[in-house]
Backbone as CSV, one residue per row, in Angstrom:
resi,resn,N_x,N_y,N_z,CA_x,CA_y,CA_z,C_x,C_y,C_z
1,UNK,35.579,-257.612,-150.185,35.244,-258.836,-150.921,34.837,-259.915,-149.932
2,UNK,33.910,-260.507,-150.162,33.005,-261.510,-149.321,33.689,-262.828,-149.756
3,UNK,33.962,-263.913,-148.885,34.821,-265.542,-149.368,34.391,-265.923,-150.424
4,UNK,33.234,-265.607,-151.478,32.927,-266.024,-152.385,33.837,-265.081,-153.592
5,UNK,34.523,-264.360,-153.252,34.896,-263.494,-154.385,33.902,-262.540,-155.125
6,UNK,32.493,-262.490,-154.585,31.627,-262.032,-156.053,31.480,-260.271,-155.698
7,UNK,32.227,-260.063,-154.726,31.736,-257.985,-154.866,32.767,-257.433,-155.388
8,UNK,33.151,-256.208,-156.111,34.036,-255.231,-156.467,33.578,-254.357,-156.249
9,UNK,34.820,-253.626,-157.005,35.014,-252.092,-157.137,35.222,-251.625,-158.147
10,UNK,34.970,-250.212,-158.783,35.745,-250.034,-159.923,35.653,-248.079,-159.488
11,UNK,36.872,-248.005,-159.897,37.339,-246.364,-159.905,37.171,-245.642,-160.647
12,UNK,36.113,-244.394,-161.095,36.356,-243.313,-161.521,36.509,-242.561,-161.704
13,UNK,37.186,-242.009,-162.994,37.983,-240.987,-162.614,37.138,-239.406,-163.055
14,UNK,37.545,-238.592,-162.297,36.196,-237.883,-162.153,36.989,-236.004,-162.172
15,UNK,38.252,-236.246,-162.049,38.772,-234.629,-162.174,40.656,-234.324,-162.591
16,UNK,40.692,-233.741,-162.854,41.987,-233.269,-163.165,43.375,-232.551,-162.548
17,UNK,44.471,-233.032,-161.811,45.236,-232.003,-161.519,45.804,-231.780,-159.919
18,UNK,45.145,-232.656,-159.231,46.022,-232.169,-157.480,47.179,-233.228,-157.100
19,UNK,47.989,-232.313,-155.921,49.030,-232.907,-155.819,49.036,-234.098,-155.353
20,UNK,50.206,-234.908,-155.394,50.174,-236.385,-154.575,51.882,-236.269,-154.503
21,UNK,52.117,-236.642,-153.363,53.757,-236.248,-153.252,54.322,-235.064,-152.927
22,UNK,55.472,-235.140,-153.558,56.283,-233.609,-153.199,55.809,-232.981,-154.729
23,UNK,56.224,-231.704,-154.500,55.464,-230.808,-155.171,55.669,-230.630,-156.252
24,UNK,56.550,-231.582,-156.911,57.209,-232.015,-158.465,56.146,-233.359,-158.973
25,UNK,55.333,-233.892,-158.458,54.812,-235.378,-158.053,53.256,-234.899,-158.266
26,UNK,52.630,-234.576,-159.496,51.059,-234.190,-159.190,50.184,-235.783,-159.667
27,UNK,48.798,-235.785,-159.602,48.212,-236.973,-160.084,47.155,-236.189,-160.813
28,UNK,47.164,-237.174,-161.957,46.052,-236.508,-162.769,44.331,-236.386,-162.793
29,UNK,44.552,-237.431,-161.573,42.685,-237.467,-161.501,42.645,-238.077,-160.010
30,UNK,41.281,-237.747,-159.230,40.521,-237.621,-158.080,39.776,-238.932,-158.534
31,UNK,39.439,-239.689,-157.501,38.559,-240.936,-158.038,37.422,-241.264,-156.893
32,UNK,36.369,-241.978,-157.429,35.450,-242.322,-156.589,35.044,-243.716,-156.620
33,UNK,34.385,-244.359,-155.263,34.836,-245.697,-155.522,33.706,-246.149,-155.609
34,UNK,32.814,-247.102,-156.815,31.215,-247.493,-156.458,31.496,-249.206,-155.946
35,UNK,30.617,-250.150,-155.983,30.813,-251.568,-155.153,29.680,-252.078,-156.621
36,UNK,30.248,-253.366,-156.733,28.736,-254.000,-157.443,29.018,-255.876,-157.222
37,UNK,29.044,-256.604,-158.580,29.118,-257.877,-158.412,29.503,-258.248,-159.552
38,UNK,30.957,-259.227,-159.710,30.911,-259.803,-160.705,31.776,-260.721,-160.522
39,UNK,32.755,-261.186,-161.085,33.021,-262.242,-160.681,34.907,-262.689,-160.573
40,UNK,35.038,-261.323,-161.163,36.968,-261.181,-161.607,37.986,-260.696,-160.553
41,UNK,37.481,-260.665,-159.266,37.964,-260.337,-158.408,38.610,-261.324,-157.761
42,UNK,39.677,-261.859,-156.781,40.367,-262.870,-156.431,40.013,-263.938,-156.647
43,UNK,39.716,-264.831,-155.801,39.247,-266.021,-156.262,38.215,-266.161,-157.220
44,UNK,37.749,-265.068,-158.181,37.010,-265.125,-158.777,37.423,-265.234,-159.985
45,UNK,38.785,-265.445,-160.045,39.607,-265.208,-161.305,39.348,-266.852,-161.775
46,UNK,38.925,-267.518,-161.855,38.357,-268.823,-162.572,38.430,-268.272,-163.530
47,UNK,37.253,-267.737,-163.842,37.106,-267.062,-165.555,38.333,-267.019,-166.110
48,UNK,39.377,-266.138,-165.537,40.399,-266.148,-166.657,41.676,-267.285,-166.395
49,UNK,41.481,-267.365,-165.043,42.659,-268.662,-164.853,42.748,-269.257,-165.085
50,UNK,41.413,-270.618,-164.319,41.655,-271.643,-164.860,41.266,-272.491,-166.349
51,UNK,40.704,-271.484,-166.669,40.798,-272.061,-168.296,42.068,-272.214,-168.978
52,UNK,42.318,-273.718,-168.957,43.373,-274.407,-169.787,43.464,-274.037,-171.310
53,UNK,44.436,-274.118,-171.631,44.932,-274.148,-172.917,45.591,-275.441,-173.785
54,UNK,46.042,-275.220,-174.858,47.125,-276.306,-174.925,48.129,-276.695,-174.536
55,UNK,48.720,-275.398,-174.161,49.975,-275.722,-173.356,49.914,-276.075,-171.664
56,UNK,48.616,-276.384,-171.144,48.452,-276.588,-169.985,48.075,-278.000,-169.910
57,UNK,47.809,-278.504,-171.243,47.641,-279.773,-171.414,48.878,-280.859,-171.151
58,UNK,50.216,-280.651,-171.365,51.257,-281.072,-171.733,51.951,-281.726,-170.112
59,UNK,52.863,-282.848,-170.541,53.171,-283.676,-168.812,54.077,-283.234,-168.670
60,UNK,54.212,-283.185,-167.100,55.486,-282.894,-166.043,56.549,-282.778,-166.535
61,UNK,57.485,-281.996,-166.190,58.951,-281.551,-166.548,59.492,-281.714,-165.558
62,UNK,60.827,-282.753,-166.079,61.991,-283.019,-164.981,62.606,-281.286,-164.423
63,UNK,63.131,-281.600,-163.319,63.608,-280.458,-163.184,65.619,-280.196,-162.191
64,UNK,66.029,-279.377,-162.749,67.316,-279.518,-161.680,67.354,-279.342,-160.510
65,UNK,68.144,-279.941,-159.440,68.262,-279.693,-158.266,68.394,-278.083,-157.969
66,UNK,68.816,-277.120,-158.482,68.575,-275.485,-158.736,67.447,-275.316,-158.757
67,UNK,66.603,-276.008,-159.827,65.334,-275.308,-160.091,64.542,-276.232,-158.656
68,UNK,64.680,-277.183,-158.141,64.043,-277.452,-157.443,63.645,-276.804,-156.066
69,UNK,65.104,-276.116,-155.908,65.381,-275.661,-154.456,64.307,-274.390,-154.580
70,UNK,64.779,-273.611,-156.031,64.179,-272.660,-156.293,62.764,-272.313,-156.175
71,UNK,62.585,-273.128,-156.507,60.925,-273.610,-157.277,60.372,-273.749,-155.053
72,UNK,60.528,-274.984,-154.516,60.776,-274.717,-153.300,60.348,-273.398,-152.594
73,UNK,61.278,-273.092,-152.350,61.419,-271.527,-151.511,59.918,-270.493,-152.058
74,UNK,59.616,-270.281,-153.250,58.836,-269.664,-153.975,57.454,-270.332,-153.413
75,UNK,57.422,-271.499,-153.165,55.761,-272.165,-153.288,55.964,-271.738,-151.772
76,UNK,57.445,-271.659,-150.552,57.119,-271.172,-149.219,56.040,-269.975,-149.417
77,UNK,56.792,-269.293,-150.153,56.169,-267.652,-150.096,54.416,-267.648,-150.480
78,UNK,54.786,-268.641,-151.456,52.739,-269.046,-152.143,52.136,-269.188,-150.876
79,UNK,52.896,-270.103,-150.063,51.987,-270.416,-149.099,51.411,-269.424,-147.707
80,UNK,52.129,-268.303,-147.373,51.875,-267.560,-146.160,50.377,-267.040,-146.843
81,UNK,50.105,-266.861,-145.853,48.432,-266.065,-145.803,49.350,-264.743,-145.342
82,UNK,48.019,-263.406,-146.221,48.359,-262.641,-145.035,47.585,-262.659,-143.634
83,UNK,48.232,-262.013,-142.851,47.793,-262.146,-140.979,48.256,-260.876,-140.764
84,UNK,47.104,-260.170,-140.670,46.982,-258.845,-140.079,47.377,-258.669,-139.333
85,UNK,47.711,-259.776,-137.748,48.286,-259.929,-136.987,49.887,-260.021,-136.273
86,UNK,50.376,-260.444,-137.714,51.795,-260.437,-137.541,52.518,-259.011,-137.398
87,UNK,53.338,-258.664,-137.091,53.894,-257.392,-137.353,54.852,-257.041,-138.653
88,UNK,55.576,-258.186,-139.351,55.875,-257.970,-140.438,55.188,-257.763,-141.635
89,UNK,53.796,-258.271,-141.646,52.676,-258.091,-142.259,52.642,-256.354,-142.043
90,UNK,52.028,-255.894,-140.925,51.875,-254.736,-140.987,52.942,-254.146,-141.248
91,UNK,53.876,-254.111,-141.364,55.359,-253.423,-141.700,55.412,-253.354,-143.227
92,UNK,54.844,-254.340,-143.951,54.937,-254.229,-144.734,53.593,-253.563,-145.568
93,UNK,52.392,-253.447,-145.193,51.535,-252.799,-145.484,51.651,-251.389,-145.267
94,UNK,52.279,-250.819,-144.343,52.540,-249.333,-144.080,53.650,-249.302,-144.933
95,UNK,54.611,-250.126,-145.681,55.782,-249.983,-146.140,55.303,-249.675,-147.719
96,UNK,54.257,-250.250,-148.293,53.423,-250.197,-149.433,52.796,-248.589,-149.390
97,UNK,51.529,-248.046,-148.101,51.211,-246.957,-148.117,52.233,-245.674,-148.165
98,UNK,53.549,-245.877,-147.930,54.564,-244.994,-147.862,55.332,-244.779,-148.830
99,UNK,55.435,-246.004,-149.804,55.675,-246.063,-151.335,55.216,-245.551,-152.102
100,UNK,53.421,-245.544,-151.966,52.878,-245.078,-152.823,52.439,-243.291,-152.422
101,UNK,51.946,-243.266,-151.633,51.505,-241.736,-151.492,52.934,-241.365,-150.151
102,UNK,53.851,-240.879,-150.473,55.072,-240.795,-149.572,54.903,-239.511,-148.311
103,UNK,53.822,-238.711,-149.023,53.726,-237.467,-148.334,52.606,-237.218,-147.608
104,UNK,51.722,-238.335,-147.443,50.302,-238.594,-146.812,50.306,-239.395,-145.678
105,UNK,50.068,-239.054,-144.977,50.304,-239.719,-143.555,48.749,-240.567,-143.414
106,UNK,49.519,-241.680,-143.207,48.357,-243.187,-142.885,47.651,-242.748,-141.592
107,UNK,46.232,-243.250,-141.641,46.016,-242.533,-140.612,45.134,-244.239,-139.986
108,UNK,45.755,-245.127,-140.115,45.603,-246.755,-139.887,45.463,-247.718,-140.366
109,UNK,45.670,-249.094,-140.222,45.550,-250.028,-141.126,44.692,-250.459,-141.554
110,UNK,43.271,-249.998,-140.768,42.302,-249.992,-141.095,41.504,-248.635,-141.620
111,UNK,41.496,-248.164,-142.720,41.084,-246.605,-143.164,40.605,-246.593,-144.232
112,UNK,39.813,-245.796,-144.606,38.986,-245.274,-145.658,40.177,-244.757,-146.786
113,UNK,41.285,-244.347,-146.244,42.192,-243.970,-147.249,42.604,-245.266,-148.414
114,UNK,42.715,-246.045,-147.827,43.351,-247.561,-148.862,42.169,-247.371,-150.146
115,UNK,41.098,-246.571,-149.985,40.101,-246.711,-151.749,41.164,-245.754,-152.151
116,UNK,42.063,-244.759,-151.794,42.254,-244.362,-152.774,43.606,-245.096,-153.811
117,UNK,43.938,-246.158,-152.937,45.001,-247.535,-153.610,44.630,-248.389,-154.353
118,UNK,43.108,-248.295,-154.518,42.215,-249.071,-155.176,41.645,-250.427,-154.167
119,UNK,41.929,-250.550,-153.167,41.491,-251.987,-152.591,39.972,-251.380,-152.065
120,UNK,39.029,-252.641,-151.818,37.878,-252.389,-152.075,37.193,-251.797,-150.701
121,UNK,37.822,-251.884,-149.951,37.016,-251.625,-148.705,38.373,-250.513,-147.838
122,UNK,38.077,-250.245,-146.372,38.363,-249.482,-145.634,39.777,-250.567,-145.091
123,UNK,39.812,-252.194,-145.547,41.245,-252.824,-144.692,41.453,-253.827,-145.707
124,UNK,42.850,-253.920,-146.288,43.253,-254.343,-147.306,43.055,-255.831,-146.931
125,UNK,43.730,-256.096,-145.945,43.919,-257.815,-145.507,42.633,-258.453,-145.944
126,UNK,41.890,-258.096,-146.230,40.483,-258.802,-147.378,40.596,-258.911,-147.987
127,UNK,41.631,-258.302,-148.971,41.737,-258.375,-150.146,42.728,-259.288,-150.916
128,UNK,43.834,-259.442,-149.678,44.506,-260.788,-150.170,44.634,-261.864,-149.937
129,UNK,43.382,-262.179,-149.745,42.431,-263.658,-149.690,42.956,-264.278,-150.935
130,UNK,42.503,-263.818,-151.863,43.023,-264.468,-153.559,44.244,-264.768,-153.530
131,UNK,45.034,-264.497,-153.068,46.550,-264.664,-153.513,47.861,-264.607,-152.240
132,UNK,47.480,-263.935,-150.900,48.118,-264.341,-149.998,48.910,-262.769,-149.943
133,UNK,50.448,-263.021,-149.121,51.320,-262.436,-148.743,52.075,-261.832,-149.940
134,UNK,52.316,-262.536,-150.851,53.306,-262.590,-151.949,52.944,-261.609,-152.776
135,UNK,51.453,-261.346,-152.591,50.525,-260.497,-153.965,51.102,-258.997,-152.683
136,UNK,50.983,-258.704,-151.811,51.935,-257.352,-151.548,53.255,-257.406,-151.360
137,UNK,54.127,-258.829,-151.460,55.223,-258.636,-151.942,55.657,-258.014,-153.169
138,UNK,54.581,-258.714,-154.182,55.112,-257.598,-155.424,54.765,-256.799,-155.312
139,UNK,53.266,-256.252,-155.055,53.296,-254.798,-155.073,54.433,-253.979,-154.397
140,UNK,55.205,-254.446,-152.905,56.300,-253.422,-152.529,57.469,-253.487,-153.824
141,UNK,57.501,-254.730,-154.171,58.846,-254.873,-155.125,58.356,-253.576,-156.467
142,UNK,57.449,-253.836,-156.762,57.208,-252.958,-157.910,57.488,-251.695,-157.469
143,UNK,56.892,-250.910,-156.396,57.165,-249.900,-156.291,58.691,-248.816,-155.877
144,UNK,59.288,-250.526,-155.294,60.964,-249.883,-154.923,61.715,-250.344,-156.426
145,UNK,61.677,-250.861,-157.212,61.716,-251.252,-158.377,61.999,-250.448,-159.473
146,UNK,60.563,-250.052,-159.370,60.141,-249.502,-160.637,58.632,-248.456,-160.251
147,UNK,59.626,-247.338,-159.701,58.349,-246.512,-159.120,58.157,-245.494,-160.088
148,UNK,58.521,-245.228,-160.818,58.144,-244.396,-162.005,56.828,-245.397,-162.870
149,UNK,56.849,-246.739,-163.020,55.849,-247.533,-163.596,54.613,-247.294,-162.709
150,UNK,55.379,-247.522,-161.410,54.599,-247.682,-160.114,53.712,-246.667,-160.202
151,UNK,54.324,-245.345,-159.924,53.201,-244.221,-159.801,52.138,-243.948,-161.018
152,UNK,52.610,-244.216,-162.275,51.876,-244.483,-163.716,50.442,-244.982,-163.641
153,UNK,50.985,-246.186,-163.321,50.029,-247.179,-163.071,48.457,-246.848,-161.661
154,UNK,49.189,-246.450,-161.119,48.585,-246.170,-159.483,47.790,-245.012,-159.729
155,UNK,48.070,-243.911,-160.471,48.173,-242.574,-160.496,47.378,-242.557,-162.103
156,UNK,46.832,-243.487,-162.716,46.701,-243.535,-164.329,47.353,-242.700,-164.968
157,UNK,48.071,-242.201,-165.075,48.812,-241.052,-165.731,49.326,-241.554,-166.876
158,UNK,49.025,-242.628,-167.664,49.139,-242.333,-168.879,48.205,-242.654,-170.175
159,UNK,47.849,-242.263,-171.129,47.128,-242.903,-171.478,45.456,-242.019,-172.113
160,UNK,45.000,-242.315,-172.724,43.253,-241.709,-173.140,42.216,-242.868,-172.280
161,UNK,42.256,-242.643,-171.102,41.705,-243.911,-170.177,39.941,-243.790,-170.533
162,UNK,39.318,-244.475,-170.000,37.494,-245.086,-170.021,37.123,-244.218,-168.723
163,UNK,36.241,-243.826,-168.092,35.575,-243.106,-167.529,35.680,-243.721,-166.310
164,UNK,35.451,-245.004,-166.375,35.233,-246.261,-165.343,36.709,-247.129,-165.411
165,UNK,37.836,-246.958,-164.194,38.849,-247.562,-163.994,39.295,-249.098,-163.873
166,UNK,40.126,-249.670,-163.581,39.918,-251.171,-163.138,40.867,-250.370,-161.640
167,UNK,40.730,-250.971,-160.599,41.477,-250.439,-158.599,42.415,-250.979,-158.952
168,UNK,43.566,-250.704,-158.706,44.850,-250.630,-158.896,44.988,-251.465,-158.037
169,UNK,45.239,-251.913,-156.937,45.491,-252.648,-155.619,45.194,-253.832,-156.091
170,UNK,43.578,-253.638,-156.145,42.884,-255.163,-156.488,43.448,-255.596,-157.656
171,UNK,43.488,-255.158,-159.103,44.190,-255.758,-160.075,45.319,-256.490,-159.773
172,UNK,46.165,-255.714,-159.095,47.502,-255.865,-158.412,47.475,-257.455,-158.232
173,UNK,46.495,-257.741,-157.092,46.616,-259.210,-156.322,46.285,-260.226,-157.508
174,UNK,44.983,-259.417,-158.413,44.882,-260.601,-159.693,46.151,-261.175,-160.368
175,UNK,46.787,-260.214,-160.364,48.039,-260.175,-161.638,49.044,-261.485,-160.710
176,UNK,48.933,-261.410,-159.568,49.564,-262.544,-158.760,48.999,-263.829,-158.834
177,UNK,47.618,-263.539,-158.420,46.672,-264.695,-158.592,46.884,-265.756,-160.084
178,UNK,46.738,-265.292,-160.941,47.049,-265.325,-162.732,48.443,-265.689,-162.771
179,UNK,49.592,-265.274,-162.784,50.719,-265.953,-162.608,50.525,-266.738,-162.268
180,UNK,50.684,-267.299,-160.659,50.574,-268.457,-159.839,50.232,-269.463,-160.661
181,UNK,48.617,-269.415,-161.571,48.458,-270.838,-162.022,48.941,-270.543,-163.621
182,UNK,49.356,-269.596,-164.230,49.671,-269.958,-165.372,51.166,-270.590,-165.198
183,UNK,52.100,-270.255,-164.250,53.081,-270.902,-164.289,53.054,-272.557,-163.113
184,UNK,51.945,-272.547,-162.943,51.627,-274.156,-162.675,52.805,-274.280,-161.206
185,UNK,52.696,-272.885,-160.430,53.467,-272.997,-159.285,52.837,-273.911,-158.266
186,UNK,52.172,-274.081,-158.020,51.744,-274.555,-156.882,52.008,-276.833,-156.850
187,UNK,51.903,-276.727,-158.051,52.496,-278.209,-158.507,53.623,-278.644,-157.872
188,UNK,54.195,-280.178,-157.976,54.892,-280.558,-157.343,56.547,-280.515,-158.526
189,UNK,56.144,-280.275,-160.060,56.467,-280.009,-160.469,55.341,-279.454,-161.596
190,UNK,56.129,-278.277,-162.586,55.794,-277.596,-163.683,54.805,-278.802,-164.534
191,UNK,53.645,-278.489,-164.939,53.202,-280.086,-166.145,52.733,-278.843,-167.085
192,UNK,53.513,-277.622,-167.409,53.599,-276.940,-168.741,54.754,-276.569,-169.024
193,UNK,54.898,-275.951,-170.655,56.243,-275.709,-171.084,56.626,-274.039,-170.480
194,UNK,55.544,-273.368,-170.100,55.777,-272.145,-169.975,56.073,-272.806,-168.023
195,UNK,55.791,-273.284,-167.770,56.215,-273.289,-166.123,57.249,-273.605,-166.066
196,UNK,58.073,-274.569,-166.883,58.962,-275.251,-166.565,59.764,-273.830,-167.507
197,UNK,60.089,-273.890,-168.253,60.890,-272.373,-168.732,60.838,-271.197,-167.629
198,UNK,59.691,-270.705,-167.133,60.196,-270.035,-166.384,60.796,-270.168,-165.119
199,UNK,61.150,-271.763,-164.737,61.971,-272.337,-163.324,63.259,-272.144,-163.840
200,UNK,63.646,-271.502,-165.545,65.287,-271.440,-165.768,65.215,-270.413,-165.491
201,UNK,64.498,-269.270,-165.544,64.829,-268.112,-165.172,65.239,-267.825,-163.667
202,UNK,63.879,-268.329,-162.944,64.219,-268.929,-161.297,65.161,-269.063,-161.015
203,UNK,66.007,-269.852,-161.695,67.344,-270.430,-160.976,68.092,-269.541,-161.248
204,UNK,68.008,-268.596,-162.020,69.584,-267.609,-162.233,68.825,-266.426,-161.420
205,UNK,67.603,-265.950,-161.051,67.155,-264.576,-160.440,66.365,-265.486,-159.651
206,UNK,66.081,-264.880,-158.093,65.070,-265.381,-157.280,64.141,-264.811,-156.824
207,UNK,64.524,-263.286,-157.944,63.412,-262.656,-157.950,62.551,-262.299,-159.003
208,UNK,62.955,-263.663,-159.713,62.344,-263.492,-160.921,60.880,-263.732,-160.910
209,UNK,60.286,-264.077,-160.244,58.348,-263.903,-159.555,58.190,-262.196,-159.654
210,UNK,58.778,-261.841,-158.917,58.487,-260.237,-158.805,58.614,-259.595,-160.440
211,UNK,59.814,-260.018,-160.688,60.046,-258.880,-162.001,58.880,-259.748,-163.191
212,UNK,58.740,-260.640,-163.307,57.861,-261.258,-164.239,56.308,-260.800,-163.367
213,UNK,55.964,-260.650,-162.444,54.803,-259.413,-161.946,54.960,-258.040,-162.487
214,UNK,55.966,-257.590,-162.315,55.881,-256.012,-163.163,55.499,-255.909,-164.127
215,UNK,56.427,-257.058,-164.740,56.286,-257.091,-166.662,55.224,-257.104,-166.979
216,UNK,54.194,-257.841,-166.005,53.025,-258.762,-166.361,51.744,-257.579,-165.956
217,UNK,52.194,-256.536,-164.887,51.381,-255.753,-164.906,51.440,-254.342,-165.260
218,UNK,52.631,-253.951,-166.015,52.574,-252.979,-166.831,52.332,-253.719,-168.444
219,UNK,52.312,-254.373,-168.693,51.576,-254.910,-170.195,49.837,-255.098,-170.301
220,UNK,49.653,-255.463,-168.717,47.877,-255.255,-168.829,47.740,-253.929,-168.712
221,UNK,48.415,-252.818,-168.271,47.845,-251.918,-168.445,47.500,-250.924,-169.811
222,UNK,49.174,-251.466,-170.476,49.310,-251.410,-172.169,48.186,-252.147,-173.012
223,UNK,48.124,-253.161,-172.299,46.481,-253.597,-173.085,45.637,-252.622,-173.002
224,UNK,45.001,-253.046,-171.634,43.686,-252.172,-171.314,43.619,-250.545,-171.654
225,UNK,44.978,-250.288,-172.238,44.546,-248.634,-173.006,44.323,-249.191,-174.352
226,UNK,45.348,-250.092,-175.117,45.025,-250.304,-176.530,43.629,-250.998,-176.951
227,UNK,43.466,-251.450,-175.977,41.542,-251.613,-175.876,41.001,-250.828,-175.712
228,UNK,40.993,-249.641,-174.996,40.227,-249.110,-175.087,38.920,-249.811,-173.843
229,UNK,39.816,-250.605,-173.126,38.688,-251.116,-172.294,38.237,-250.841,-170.692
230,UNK,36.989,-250.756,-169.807,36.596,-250.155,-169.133,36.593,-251.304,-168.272
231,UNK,36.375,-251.034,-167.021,35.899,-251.953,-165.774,35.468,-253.302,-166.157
232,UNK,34.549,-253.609,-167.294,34.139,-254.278,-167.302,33.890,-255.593,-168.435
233,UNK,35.836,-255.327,-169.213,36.326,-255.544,-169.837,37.614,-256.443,-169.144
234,UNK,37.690,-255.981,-167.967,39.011,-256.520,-167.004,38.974,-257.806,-167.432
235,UNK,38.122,-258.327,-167.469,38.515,-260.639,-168.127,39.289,-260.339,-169.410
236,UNK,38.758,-259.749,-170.055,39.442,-260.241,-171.602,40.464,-259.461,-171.667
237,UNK,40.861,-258.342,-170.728,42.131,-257.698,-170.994,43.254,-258.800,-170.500
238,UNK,42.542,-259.510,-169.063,43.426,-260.050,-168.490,43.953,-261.859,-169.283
239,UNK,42.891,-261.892,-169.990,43.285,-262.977,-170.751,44.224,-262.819,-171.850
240,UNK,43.938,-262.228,-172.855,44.966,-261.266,-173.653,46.622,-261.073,-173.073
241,UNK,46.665,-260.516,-171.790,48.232,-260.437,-171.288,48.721,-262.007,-171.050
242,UNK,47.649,-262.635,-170.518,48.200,-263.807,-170.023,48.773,-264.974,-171.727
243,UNK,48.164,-264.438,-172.547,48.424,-265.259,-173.570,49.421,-264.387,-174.067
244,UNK,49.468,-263.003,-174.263,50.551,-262.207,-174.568,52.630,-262.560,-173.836
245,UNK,51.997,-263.010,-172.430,53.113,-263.299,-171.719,53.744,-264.547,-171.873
246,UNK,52.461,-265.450,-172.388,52.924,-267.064,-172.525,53.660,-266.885,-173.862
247,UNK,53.372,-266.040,-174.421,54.042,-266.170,-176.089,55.532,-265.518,-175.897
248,UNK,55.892,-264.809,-174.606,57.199,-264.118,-174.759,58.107,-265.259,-174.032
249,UNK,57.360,-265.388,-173.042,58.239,-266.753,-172.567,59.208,-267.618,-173.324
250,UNK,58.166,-268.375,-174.288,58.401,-269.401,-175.195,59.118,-268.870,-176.338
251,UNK,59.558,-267.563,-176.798,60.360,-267.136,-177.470,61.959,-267.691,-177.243
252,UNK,62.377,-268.333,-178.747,64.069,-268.599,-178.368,65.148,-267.963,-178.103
253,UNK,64.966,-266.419,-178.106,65.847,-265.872,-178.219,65.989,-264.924,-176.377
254,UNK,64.883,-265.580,-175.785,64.826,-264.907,-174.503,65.751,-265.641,-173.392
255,UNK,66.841,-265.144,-173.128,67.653,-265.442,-172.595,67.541,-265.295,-170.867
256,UNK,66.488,-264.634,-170.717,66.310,-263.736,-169.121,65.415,-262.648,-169.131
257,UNK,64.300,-262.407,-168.168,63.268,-261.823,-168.273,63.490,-260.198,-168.598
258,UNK,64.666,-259.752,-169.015,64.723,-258.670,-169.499,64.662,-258.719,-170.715
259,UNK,65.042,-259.653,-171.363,64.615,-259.916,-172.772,63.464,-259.789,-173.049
260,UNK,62.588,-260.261,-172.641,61.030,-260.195,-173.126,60.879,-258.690,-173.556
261,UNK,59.949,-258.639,-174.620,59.645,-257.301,-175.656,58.942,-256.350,-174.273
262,UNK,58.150,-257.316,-173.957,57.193,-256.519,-172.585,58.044,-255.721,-171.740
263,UNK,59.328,-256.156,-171.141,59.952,-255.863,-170.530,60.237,-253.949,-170.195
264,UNK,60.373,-253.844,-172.096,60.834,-252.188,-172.363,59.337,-251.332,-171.942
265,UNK,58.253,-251.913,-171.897,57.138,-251.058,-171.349,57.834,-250.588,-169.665
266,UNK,58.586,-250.556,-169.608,58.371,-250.576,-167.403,59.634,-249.496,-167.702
267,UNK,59.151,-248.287,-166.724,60.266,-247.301,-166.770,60.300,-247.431,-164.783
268,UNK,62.220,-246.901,-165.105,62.783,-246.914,-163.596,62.356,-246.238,-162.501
């Protein structure tokens, strides 16, 4: 992806049946990766981000010294870039390739292997331009998490899928990207009702960013089958979850992000 956001990828899936893993662990399809232009890729997520709503209309919310600290610490994490350079960076990028394909030996951080993770090119650190450090924080969290979702998702394995995929990787960083401003993190405080609700969750889990990423990206994928939608459908699937997620939020009876209905989509 070029600083403008405007190149992709999209994966298809093209065969049936070889292994990935140990020998209990198969994947259902071989994929190939083409490049084109559009515009839904990291910073390209305008289209679906920053278009306000009503509830984005609404003023600032006081907040508790909990949620503040909370809230805090979280915009630290917003803020790291990744830096290819660091070594915890790379620790954690080989810590991601080892999650996902456990039995495939990386053969560098820079490799032709990462298309098959879905990121668009031969070295991921391009790819989290849109969203930073935090967007492969969740991805590791998801996968030590919830690697049965994890491999699902990664692996399409479920589902009557479109011919033409959305890259797993790259979605990945969107689904971070999309949070970030629907919950109005980057503010000095929340100036929506869904931001400021989810700083109560914050304060009792501090990893409640991550698990509200899972939720958030095993329900687009529950979309994008009940659509029925292809590569090039990715905006309106991704708008759909994001209004799907704002509506579970704001539910009274959600006590903690396991409550949310979305929640029961994500297996252990």
């Amino acid at each position: 992806m070029d600083d403008r956001g405007e190149s992709f990828v999209a994966v298809r899936r093209i065969s049936q049946g070889f292994e990935r893993g140990n020998s209990s662990s198969t994947c259902h399809s071989t994929s190939e990766v083409i490049a084109g232009s559009t515009a839904w890729l990291g910073r390209g997520l305008s289209c679906v981000c920053a278009q306000g709503s009503d509830i984005d209309a609404r003023p600032s919310f006081d907040l508790t010294p909990a949620q503040e600290e909370c809230l805090q610490r979280l915009q630290n994490r917003i803020d790291v870039a990744y830096d290819s350079s660091i070594p915890e960076h790379q620790e954690a990028l080989q810590a991601l390739w080892k999650a996902a394909f456990p039995v495939e030996e990386l053969h560098g951080l820079i490799s032709e292997q990462w298309k098959e993770m879905g990121w668009q090119g031969k070295d991921p650190s391009t790819d989290f331009r849109g969203a930073g450090f935090i967007s492969l924080e969740n991805l590791l969290y998801f996968a030590w998490n919830f690697p049965r979702s994890f491999q699902d998702l990664l692996q399409k394995q479920e589902g009557d899928r479109a011919l033409w995929e959305y890259p797993f990787a790259v979605a990945g960083v969107n689904i971070t990207f999309m949070l970030i401003q629907m919950l109005d993190l980057e503010a000095l405080k929340p100036r929506n009702i869904v931001g400021a609700t989810f700083l109560k969750f914050l304060a009792e889990n501090e990893s409640a960013f991550d698990l509200l990423y899972c939720i958030t990206f095993k329900l687009m994928d529950h979309q994008w089958l009940a659509m029925q939608a292809s590569y090039m459908d990715f905006n309106t699937v991704m708008k759909s979850t994001r209004r799907q997620i704002e509506r579970e939020l704001l539910q009274e009876n959600i006590k903690q992000l396991e409550d949310l209905p979305s929640y029961r989509l994500l297996n252990q």
